[in-house]
N, C-alpha and C positions, 0 to 999 in steps of 0.2 A: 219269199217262197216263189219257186218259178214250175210252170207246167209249158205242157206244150198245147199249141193251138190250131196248128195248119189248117192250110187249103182248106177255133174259137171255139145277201148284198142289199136293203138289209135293216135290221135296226126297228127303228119305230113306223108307228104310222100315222104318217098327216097328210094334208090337202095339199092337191098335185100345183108349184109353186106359181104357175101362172092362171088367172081366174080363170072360170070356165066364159065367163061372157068374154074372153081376148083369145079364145081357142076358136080354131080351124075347125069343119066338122070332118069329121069320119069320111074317107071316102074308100069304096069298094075299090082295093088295086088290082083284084083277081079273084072272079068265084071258079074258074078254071070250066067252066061251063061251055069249053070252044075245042074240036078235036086235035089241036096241035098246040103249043105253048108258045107265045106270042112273041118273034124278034124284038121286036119295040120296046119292049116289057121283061124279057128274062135273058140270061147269060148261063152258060155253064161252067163250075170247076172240079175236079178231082185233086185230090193232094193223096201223095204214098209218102210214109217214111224209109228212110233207108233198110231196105231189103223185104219189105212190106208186099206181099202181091192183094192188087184189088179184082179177085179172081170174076166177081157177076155183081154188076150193078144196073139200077133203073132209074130213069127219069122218063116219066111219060103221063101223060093225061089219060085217065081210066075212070069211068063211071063218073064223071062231073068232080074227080078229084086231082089233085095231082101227087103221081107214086112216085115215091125216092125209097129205096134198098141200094145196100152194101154188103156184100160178104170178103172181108177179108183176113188176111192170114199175117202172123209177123212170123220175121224172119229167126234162122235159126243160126244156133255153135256146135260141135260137135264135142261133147262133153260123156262120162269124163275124161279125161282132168279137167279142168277148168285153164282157157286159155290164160294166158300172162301176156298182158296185162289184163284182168278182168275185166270182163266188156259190158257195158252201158248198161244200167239195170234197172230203167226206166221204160218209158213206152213208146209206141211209136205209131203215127197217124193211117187212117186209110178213110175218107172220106168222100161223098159224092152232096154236091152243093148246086143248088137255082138260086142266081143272083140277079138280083131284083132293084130298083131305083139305082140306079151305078152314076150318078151325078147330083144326088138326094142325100142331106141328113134330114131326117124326120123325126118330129115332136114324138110321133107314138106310133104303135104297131102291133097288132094282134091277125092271131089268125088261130083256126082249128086243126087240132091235131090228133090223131089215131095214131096208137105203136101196135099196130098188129102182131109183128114176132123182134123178138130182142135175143139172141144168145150169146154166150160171151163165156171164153175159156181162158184161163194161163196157165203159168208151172209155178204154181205158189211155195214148191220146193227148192226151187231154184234161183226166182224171178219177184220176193215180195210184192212189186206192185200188179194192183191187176191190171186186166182187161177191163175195157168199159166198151159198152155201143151205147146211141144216142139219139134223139131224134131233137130238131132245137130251129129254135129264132133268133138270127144276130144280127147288128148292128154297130158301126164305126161312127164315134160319134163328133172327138175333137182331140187334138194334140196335145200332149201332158207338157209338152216343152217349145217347140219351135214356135216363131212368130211369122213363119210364112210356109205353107205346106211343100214339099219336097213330092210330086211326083214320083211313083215309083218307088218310094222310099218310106216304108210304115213304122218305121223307129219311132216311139213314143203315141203313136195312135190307139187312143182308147176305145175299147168294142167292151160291149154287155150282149151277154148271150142268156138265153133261156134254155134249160135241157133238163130233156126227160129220159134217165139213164140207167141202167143195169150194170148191178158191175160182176164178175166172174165170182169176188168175194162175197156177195152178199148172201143177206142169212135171213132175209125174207122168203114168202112162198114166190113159186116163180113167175107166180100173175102181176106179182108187185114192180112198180116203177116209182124211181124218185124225181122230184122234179126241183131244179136247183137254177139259181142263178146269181151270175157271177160278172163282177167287172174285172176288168184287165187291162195290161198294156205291153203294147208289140216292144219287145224287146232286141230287134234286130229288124233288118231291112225288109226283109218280106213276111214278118209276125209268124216265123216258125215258132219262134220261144216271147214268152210274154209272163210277164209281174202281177200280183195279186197288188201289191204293193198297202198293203194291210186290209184290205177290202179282200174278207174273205168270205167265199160262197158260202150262202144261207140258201137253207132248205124251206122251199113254198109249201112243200104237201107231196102225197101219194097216190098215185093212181093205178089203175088195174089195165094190163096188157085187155086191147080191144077197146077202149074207154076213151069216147072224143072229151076232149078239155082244151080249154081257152087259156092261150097263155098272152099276157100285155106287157110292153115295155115301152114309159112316160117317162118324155125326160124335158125340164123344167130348160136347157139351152145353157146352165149357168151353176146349178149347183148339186139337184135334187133327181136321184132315178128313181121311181115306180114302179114297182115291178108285180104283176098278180097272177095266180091263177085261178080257173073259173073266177065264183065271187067271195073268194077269200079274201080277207082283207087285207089289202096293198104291203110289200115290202118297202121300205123307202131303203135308199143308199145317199147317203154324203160325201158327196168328192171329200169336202172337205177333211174329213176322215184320212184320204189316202197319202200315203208319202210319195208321191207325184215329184221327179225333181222341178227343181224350181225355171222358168220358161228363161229363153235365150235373152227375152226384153225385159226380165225381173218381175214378172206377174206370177202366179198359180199355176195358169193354165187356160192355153186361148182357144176358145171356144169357138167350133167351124172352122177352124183350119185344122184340118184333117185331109192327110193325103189318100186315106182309103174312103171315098164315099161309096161303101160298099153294103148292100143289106143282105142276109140271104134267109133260105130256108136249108134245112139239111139234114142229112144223116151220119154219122160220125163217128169212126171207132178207134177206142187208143187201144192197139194191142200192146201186151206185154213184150219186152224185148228179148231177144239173145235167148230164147227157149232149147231147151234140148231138143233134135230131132223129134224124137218119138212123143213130144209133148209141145207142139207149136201151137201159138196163140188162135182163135179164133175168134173174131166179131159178126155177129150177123146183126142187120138192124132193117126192117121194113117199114114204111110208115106212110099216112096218108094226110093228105093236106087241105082244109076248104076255108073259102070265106079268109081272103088276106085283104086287113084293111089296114090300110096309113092314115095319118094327119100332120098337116103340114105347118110350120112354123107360122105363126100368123104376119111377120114379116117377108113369107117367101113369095 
């Protein structure tokens, strides 16, 4: 099963694989409590899919938080008829991203989160899949295949994302949010498309638009993801579960070479694609951010 990720689980529950007496402690990487957002500390990206406009977005430090919004739109066909060859009927990205530790994999990561407004439209007549917007925490963790990281090159690089999402189809009230999280892998050079590769997203729980929640992501270096919201109790994911193919030097899968040492924070919308004119995708997503803490490998 392949989705898309541009410009990005499960099972049972047991004790986080490395003891807590060999763990690092928690350190504050940003309570954003400074009126501009720190070079040292943060990066920016945008990702559009094809034909995608990201018509207003924000990144900026407000009230001791940090806001990320996106409004964006997907592109359209001029139907009917339907073109020949029927065109791509999947979704397509518009995101706005603060990227954070960019020389860091990190043991764990949590931070607080508000979705203040989430809307999200498609052409469910036209277009089956929906619309999602998003609010979410991710990380690149280790390479599913190579035995020496490629620069520039995220083919087989595995990210776990946390996301709190809306989707156009849903049939909740509209205060409702779900919050899901999922492992993957970049399936091409810059992780436009990426592999569930049987690790497929599990749902942590529900929240209500306006509603701070803790999301955390524990990873053991080696076999075991973590994954919770507020103090519900922990998701686990097992690599070993995924069909991962097998590494260039006949291993599993080598841990810390990853060419994306990349963390972020974000907002994110898959619009529907190829919409008729008169009915083009919509994602909106606003969101607020405090208290981002990491921990660091106890080797680093």
């Amino acid at each position: 099963m392949r989705i898309l990720v541009s410009g990005i689980i499960f099972m049972l529950v047991c004790s986080f694989g490395i003891s807590a007496q060999a763990q690092n402690s928690w350190v504050l990487y940003d309570d954003f409590n400074s009126a501009f957002m720190d070079i040292e500390k943060w990066t920016s990206t945008e990702s559009r899919g094809g034909g995608v406009v990201l018509l207003e977005t924000v990144r900026e430090l407000h009230g001791n938080r940090l806001i990320l919004a996106a409004r964006a739109y997907g592109n359209t066909v001029p139907t009917p008829p339907l073109p020949d060859p029927v065109p791509f009927m999947g979704n397509r990205p518009g995101d706005v991203n603060a990227g954070f530790g960019l020389t860091q994999v990190f043991q764990s990561m949590k931070v607080s989160v508000k979705v203040n407004e989430a809307q999200a439209t498609g052409c469910p007549d036209f277009n089956a899949t929906p619309t999602s917007t998003r609010a979410r925490l991710l990380g690149f963790y280790f390479n599913a295949k190579k035995e020496t990281p490629t620069p520039g090159n995220r083919s087989h690089d595995v990210l776990t994302q946390v996301r709190i999402i809306r989707n156009s189809n849903s049939t909740d009230k509209p205060q409702i949010l779900e919050v899901w999280v999922d492992v993957l892998r970049c399936t091409d050079i810059t992780c436009g498309n990426a592999s569930f590769d049987g690790l497929l997203p599990v749902q942590l729980g529900k929240i209500n638009l306006g509603q701070w929640a803790t999301i955390q992501i524990d990873w053991d270096g080696s076999r075991y993801f973590n994954v919770t919201l507020d103090k519900e109790p922990a998701q686990q994911i097992d690599i070993q579960n995924a069909t991962f193919p097998p590494s260039e030097g006949g291993g599993k899968w080598s841990v810390f070479l990853v060419s994306s040492k990349w963390n972020a924070l974000g907002v994110a919308n898959r619009l529907a694609a190829n919409c008729p004119v008169d009915q083009r995708a919509m994602g909106y997503v606003e969101a607020e951010f405090d208290n981002l803490f990491v921990r660091e490998f106890p080797s680093q």
